[in-house]
PLY file of the C-alpha trace (Angstrom):
ply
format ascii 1.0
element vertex 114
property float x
property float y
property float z
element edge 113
property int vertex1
property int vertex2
end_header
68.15 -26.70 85.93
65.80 -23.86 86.73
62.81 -24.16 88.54
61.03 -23.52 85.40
62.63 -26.61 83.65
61.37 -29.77 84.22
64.12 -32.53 85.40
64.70 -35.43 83.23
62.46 -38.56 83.92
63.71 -41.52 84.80
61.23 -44.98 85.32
61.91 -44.40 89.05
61.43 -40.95 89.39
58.48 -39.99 91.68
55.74 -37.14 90.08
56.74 -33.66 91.07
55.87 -33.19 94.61
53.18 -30.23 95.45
54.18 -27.53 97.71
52.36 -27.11 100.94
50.71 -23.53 98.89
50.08 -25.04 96.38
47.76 -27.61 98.05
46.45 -25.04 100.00
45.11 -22.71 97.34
43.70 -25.82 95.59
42.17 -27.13 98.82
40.76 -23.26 98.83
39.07 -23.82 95.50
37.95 -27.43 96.03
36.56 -26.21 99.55
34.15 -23.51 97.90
33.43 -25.24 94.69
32.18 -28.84 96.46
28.71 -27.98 96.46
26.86 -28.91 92.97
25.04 -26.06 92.39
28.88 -23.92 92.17
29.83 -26.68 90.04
26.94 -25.40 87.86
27.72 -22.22 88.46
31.06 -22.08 87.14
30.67 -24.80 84.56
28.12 -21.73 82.74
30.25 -19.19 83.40
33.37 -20.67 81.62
31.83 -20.57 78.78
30.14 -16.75 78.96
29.26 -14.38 81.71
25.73 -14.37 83.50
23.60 -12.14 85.45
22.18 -13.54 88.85
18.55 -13.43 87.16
20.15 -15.92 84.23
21.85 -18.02 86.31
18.68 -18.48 88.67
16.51 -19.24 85.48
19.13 -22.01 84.14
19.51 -23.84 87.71
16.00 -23.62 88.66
16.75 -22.18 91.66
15.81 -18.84 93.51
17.42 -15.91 92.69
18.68 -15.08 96.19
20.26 -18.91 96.54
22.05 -18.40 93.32
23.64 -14.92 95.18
24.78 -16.41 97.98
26.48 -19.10 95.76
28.19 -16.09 93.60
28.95 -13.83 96.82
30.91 -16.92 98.39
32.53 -17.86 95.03
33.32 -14.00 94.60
34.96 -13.63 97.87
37.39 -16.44 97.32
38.74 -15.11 93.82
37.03 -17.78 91.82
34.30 -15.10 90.68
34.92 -11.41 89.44
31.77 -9.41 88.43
31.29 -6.25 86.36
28.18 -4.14 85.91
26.46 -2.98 82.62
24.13 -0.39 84.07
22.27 -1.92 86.68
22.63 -5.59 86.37
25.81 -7.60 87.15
27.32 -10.24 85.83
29.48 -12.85 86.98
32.60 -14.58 85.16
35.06 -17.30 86.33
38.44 -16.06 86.80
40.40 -18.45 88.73
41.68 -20.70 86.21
41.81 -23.37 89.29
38.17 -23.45 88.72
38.12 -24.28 85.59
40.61 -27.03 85.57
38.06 -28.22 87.95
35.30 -28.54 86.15
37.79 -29.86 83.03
38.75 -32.74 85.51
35.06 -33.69 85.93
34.14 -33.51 82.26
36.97 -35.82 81.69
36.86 -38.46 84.45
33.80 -37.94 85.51
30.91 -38.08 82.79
29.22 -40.49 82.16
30.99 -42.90 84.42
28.53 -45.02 86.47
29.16 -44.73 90.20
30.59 -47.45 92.18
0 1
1 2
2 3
3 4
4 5
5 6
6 7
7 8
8 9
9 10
10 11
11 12
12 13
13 14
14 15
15 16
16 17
17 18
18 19
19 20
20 21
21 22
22 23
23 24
24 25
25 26
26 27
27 28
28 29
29 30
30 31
31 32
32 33
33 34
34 35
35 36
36 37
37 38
38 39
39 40
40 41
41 42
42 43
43 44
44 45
45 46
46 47
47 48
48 49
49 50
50 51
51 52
52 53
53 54
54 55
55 56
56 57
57 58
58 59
59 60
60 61
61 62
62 63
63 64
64 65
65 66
66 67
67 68
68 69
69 70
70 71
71 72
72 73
73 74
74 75
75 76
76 77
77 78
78 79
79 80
80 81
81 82
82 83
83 84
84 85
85 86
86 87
87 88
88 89
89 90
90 91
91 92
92 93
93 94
94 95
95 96
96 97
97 98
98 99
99 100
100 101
101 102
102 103
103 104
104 105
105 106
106 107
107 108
108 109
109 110
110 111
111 112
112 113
């Protein structure tokens, strides 16, 4: 088999085992997105690109807050942004990030807290 190729199952077989960069790329994402207001963030922006101004109005939060969250998501590679004159907006494009928030939507809503 290839690396590419999945081996065959067996009922004893243990799950594929993560390599140590692949946990730490993920750890990377989870470190940066564990704040709710990211979360929000990048829940928007998978489905269309913002400006800071757009994002600020939707979270109901200062623009300058909603920067800092963008600038830190930015840095890590979660966050690219392009300009359209002078205003810039934000998209996800670490796919990482969006599995994320997919993850949450599907364990996670609606579920009462225990």
């Amino acid at each position: 088999h290839d690396i590419m190729t999945p081996m065959p199952s067996s009922p004893r077989q243990q799950p594929c085992e993560l390599s140590p960069q692949v946990l730490e790329q993920a750890a990377s994402v989870l470190r940066v997105l564990a704040h709710p207001h990211r979360l929000k963030i990048v829940e928007l922006l998978c489905n269309q690109r913002y400006a800071v101004g757009e994002l600020a109005e939707q979270l109901d939060l200062p623009p300058n807050a909603v920067s800092q969250h963008l600038n830190q998501m930015k840095d890590r590679g979660i966050l690219e942004v392009t300009r359209d004159g002078r205003t810039a907006y934000y998209k996800v494009v670490n796919p990482n990030a969006k599995n994320v928030i997919t993850c949450i939507r599907r364990h996670g809503c609606g579920k009462p807290q225990h």
